[in-house]
C-alpha positions, 0 to 999 in steps of 0.5 A, spaced: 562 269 487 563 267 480 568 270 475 561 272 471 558 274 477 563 279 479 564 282 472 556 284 472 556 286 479 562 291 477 557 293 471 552 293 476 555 297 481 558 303 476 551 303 472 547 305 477 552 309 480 553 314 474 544 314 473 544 316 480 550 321 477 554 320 482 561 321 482 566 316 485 569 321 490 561 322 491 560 315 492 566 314 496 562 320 501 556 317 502 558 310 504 564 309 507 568 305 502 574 308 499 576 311 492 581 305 490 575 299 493 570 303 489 575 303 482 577 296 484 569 295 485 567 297 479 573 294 474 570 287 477 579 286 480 576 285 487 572 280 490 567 285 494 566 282 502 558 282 504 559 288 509 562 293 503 557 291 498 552 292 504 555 300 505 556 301 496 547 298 495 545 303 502 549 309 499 546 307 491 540 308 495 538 300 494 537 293 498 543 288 498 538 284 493 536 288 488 545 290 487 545 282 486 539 282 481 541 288 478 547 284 476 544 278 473 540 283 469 533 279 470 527 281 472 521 276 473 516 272 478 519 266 478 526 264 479 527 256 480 532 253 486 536 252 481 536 259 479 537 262 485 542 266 486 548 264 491 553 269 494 559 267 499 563 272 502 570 271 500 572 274 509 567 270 513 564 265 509 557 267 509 552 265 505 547 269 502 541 266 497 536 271 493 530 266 494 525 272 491 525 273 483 528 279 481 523 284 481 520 291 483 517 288 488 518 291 495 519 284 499 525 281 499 526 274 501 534 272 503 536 266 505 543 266 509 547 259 512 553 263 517 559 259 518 561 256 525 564 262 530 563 267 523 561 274 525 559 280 520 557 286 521 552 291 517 553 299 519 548 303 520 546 305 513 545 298 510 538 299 514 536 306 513 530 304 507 528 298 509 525 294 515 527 287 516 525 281 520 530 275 521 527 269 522 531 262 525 531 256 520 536 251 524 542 254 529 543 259 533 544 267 531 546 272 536 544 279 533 547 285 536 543 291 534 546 297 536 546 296 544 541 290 544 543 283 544 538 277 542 539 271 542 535 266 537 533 260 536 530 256 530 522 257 530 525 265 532 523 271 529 525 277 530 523 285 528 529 289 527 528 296 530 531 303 528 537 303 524 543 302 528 549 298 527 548 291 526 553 284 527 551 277 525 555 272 530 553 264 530 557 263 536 556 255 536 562 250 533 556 248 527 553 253 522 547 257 522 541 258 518 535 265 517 531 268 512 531 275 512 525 277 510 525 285 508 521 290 505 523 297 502 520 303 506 517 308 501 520 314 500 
């Protein structure tokens, strides 16, 4: 993650925050993620791993995407290759590009490339609000949803179920890549 996209993540992170008239303590509450992270978070000291900002958008009420574009602070129907913003996780290497535009619009396409023997792990919350397909571009993926294992290939695609925990594991010595197609339920 660029220093200038940390910066406006930690912006973005605090912003939304204080209009959903949060405090830190309440916001530590509802995801999981200590006082001091959510500080370091918001003060752009601490480089955030994929699995802490998923509970941060979850608990604010958000998509992991609408957090990032937030953070760019553009809102239109076009974004460019070029444009497309590409986050890295700073444990586990994971790779995630926004394809869609930063919009209000309730479907999300994500780009992910999941390094070779990379494992990451979303909780529960991160699926509460919204349904979510994974479809296998090249590589091979192992979800785990809750108790379910399912094992994809490219050309798969896969609905996930109710909300339940979820693990991201590429199990081969070459890296993996899915779309994630996702859609905000309402209300």
């Amino acid at each position: 993650m660029t220093g200038s996209l940390t910066e406006h993540l930690a912006a973005a992170v605090r912003a939304t925050r204080a209009a959903r008239g949060l405090s830190v303590n309440a916001l530590a509450r509802t995801s999981g993620v200590s006082r001091a992270m959510i500080s370091k978070v918001e003060q752009g000291d601490a480089q955030p791993t994929a699995a802490l900002l998923a509970r941060l958008s979850a608990a604010l009420g958000l998509t992991l995407s609408e957090l990032i574009a937030r953070a760019e602070g553009e809102n239109q129907r076009l974004v460019r290759a070029v444009d497309q913003v590409l986050w890295t996780d700073p444990d586990t290497g994971y790779r995630r590009r926004a394809l869609s535009p930063p919009s209000s619009s309730p479907l999300e396409l994500v780009e992910v490339e999941l390094p070779a023997g990379a494992s990451v792990p979303f909780p529960a919350e991160t699926y509460t609000f919204i349904s979510q397909q994974i479809w296998m571009l090249e590589g091979r993926l192992r979800f785990v949803e809750g108790t379910a294992t399912h094992e994809l290939e490219p050309g798969d695609c896969l609905q996930l179920g109710a909300p339940a925990p979820c693990v991201f594991v590429n199990p081969t010595d070459r890296p993996c890549r899915y779309l994630v197609a996702l859609c905000k339920r309402p209300g």
